[in-house]
Each structure stands twice: as C-alpha cells, then as structure tokens.
C-alpha positions in Angstrom: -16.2 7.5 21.0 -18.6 10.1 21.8 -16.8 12.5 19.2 -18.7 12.7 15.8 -16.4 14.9 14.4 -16.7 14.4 10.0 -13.8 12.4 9.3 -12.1 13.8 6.5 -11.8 11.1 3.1 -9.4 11.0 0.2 -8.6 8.4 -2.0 -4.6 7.7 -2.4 -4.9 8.0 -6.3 -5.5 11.6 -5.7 -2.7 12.2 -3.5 -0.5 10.4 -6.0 -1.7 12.5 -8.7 -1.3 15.9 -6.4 2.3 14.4 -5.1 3.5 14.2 -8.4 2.3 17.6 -9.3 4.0 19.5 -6.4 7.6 17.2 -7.1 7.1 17.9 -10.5 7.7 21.8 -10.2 10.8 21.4 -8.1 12.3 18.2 -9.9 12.6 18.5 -14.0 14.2 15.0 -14.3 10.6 13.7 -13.0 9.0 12.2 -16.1 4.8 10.3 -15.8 4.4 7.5 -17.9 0.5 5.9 -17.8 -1.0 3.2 -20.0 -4.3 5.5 -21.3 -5.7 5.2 -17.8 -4.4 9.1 -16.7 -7.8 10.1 -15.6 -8.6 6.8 -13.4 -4.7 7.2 -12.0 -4.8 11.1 -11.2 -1.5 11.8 -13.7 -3.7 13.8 -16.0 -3.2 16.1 -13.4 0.6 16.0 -14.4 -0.2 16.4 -17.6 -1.8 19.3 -17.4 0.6 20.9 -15.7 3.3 19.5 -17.6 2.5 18.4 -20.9 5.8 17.4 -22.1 6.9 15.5 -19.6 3.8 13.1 -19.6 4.3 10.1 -22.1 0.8 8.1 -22.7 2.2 4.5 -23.6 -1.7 3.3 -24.5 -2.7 0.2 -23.6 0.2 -1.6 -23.4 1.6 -1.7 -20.0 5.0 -3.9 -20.5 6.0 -1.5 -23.1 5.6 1.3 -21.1 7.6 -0.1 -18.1 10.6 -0.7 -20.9 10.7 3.3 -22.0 10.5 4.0 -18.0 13.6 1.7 -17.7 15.0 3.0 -21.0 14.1 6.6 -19.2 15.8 5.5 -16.0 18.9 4.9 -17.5 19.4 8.4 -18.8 19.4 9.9 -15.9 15.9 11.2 -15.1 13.0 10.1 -12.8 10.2 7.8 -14.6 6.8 7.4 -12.4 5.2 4.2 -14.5 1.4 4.6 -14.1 -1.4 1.6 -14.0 -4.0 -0.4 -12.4 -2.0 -3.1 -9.8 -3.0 -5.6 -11.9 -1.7 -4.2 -15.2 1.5 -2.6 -13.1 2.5 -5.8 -11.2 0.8 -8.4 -13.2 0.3 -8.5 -16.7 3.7 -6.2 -16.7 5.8 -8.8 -14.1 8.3 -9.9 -16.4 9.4 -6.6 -17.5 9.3 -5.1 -14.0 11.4 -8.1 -13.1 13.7 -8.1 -16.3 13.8 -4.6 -17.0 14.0 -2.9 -14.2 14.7 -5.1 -11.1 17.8 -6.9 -12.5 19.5 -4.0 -14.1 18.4 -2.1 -10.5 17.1 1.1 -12.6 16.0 3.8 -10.6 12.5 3.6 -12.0 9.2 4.2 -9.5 5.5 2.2 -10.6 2.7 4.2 -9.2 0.1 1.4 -8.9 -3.6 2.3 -8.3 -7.0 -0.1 -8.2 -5.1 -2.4 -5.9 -7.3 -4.8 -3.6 -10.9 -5.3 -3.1 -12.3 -1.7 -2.9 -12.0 -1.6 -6.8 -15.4 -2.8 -6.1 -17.9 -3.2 -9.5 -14.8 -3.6 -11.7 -14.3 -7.3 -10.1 -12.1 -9.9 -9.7 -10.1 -9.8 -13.2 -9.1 -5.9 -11.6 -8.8 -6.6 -8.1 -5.4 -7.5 -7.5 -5.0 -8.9 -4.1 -1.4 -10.3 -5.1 0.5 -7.6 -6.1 2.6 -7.0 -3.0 3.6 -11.0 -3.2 4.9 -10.3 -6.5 6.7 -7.4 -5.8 8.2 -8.6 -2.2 9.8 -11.5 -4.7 11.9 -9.2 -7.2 15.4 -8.9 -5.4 16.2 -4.6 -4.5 12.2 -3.8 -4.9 10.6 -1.5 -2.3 7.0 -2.0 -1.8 5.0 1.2 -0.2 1.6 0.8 0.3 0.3 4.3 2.2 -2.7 4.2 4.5 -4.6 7.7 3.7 -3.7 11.4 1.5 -1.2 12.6 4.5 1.5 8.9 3.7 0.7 8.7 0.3 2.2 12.3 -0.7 5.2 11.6 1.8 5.4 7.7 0.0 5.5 9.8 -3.5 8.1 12.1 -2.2 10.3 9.5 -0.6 10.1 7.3 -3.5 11.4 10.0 -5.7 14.5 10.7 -3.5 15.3 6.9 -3.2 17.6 5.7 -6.2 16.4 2.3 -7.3 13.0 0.6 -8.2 10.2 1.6 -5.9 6.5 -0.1 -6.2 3.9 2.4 -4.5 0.1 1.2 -4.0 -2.8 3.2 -4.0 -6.5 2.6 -3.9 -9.2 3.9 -5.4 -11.5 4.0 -2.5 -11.4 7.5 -0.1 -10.3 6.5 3.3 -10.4 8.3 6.2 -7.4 10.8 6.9 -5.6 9.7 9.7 -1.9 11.1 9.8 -2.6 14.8 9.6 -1.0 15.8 12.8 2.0 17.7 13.0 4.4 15.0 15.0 3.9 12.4 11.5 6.9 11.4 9.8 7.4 8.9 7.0 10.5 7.4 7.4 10.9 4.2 4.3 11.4 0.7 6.2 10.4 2.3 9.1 6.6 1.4 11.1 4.8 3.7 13.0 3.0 2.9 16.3 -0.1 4.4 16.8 -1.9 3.2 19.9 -0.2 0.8 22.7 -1.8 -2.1 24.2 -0.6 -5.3 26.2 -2.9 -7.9 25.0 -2.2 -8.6 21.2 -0.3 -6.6 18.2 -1.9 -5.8 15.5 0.0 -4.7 12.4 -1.7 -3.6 9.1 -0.9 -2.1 6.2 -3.0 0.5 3.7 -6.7 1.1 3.8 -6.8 -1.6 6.6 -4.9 1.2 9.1 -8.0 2.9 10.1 -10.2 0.2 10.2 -8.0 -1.5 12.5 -7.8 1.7 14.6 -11.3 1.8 14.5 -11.1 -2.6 15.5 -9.0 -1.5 18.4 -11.3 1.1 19.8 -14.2 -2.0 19.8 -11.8 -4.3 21.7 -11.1 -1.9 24.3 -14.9 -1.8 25.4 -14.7 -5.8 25.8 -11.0 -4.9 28.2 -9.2 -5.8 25.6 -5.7 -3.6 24.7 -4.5 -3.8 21.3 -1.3 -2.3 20.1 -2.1 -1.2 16.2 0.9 -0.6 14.0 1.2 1.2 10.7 3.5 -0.5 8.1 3.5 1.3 5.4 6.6 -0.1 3.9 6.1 -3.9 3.7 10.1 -4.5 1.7 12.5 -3.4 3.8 10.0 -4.4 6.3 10.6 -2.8 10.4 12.4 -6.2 11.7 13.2 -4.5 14.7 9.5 -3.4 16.1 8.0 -6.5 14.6 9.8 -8.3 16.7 9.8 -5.9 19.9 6.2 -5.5 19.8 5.7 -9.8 19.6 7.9 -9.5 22.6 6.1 -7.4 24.3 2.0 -8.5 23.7 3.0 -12.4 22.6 0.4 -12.4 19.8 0.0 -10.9 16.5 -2.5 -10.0 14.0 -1.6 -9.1 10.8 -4.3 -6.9 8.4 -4.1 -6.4 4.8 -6.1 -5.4 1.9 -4.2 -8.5 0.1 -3.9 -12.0 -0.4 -2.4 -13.8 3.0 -0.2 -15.5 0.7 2.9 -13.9 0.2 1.4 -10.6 1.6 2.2 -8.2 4.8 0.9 -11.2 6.9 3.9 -13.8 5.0 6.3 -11.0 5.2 5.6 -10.7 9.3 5.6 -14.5 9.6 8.6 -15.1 8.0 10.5 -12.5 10.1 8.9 -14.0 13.8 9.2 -17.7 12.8 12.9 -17.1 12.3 13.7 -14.1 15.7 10.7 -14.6 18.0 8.0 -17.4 17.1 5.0 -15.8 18.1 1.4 -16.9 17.5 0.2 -15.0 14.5 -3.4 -14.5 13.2 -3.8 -13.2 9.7 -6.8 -11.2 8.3 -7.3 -10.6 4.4 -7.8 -12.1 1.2 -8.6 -15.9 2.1 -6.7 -17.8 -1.0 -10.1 -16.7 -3.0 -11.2 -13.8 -6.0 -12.6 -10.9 -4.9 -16.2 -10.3 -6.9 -18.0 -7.4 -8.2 -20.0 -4.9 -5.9 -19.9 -1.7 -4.1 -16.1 -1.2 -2.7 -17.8 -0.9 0.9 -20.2 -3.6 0.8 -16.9 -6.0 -0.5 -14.7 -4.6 2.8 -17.6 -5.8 5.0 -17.7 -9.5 2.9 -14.8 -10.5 3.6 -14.3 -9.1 6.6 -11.8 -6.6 6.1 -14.1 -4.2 8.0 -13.4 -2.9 11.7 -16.1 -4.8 12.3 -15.0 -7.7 10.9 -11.3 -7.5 12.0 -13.1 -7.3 15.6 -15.1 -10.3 15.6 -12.2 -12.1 13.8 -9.9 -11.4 16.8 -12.4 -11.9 19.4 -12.7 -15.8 17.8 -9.1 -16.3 17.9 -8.6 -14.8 21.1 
C-alpha cells in the first residue's frame, strides 16, 4: 500500500467510442446508430472517421433501435447508441419486440448508466437497466470494469451473432486490466485476488473499488476473494458456485439496483446449487440524486470505503 504509483483513469464511453473506431476499419458491415447524443456517447468519433456509416436517429431512441433491427436483418452490424436510460428504458419495448424476439444480431452501446452520472440526476441515472435486460429471453448483458474490458466487451460483442447490451459509464475509473495475462472471455469471470474468508463478486466501476475494499480488510486479517463479472447474462455458474464453496459467504457489488441486478442474478444461481449466505451492496430500492459523480459513490456507499465498512457490519 506503500506504492503511490498515478493510477491511470478512463471513462468506458471513451473506450467504446475508440473500440468502435478500430473495428470499424477492419469490419464494413459495422454500422453506429446514436439518438443526437454522439458527443456525450464517444460515436462522433465514428463519425468522423466514417461518415457514412453513422446514422443520427435524433431524439427518438425507439425509432432508432427499429432501423438497427431493420439494419440487423440485412446482414450488417448495427451498434445502437444512448444514455441506459433511453437505451434500456424508454426504448424497452422495441429492444424486447424488435430485436429480442426476432433474435437480430443487433448490439446497444449504453452509456450514463448508474449513479456516477452525477449532476444530471435521478431521471438519468439508471440503476435498473441490467434487470431489464437480464429479463429479455437470448440478451447478453456486458458491463466492463475499466478502458482495457470495455474495448475487448466492444470487440467480443461484434463477433457474437445475436443481441448484445454493453454498459458504460461516464465516470473515468481506474485502469485495472492492463497486464499482458488479461483475457475477456463472454460468460466467463475473472478472479483477481484469492482469499478464504468471504467472496466478493462485483461488476463495472465497482471492480476497483472492491479491490481497493479488499486491500482494507486484509489490514483487519480479513481475506477476501474479489471476482470480476463482467458478463452478468450468461452469468459464470460454475465459479459462482465454486468460489461459495470454497469461502461460504458472498458479497455481491454493483453500480445498480439490488433488485434484479448482479446481486439477484448470483442469488438466484446459489439459492438453487449451493445456498450460501449472501450480502448485497448497491442501489438500496431508492433514486439516485443530483451531485458530483464521486461525492454520490461515497453516499450510498458504493465506495471502497463504504463496501468495507459494509462487510465489516455484516461480518
């Protein structure tokens, strides 16, 4: 802990916008839709490189998830641009309708998602986007935790055939993958400490804070395993439920509401292969409010510090 080496910070929005860029110039089928928000998302960086395959819908973000299932089904590769709450909720039925039901091979690049909006507030901090999405039957549901997964996530979701949600934030969070060994693998989580005392599985920005959680439970003797799950649906049965074998309680950390989130998803998979006691830390079944993105994270304790003390209690 004595290191105070700068931790490099990106914000995921970015990577999306430089991921689509570099897939752009080896893939021609890959077609950017956004909803007049290509600035705030990062595809304006698409559509500088490649004006004609960059489609503004405007403000009308059901409509533009209909041409990028219309697009879909001739062949080529639409990335449907919003806010989460736009992409997932006020477009739901369409995502459902349009392109969940006819299983089109369309991608939704969501960014804004959670609390670290920050001064836009609660009517644009979704916290129940990945419930909505987990709920559409064939959906995949990606949410990265820094610039190193969120390019892979991009890259991955391209190469899959069938509807892919991806989630991205407009906070910069640390960079905490950039190692040579690091390979994102879809459905698949990634262990990045060991510990015997208590699992602790997040998702998103909430990976490095948990890291950093872990690191402050180790100076009170406490071990925690952290695991990255990037890829909430198909969620990694098979370490969930190792890694409950193995420490016999869980803690489950999202950026979300713990309804229906990465927390329901885990709880649903233990309480039916290996009932475990599980602890989950998020969005607490209220609406996020308006104020610096930081300043939110430590309010409702979605800060390592927070996540700490929150363990220590339940413990």
């Amino acid at each position: 802990m004595a290191e105070t080496k700068e931790v490099k910070k990106i914000a995921t929005r970015e990577s999306y916008g430089h991921a689509l860029v570099e897939l752009g110039k080896e893939h021609e089928d890959l077609v950017v839709l956004d909803a007049d928000l290509a600035a705030a998302t990062k595809t304006a960086m698409f559509k500088r490189e490649f004006p004609e395959r960059h489609v503004d819908c405007g403000i009308a973000e059901c409509n533009m998830i209909g041409i990028a299932a219309g697009i879909a089904a001739t062949g080529r590769v639409p990335f449907a641009s919003s806010f989460a709450m736009f992409a997932a909720g006020r477009a739901f039925e369409q995502v459902r309708n349009s392109v969940g039901y006819p299983h089109l091979n369309v991608k939704i690049g969501a960014t804004h998602a959670g609390i670290s909006v920050g001064e836009d507030g609660a009517t644009h901090q979704c916290n129940e986007d990945i419930a909505l999405m987990r709920t559409i039957p064939g959906m995949v549901v990606i949410n990265p935790s820094d610039d190193v997964e969120a390019r892979a996530a991009v890259r991955a979701a391209y190469e899959y055939q069938g509807p892919v949600y991806l989630r991205f934030g407009r906070l910069a969070v640390p960079v905490i993958n950039d190692r040579p060994d690091y390979r994102f693998e879809l459905g698949k989580g990634i262990v990045l400490r060991e510990g015997k005392d208590l699992t602790i599985f997040a998702t998103g920005l909430e990976v490095s804070e948990s890291l950093a959680a872990a690191e402050l439970l180790a100076a009170d003797g406490i071990q925690a395993k952290v695991v990255n799950i990037h890829t909430i649906k198909p969620l990694d049965e098979e370490l969930v439920v190792a890694a409950a074998k193995e420490t016999g309680k869980v803690v489950t950390v999202e950026e979300h509401s713990v309804i229906g989130g990465l927390g329901s998803a885990i709880c649903d998979v233990l309480c039916e292969k290996c009932p475990t006691p599980v602890k989950k830390l998020g969005v607490q079944d209220v609406f996020g409010e308006s104020g610096p993105a930081v300043k939110l994270l430590e309010k409702y304790r979605l800060d390592a510090k927070g996540i700490y003390q929150d363990i220590k209690a339940w413990l």
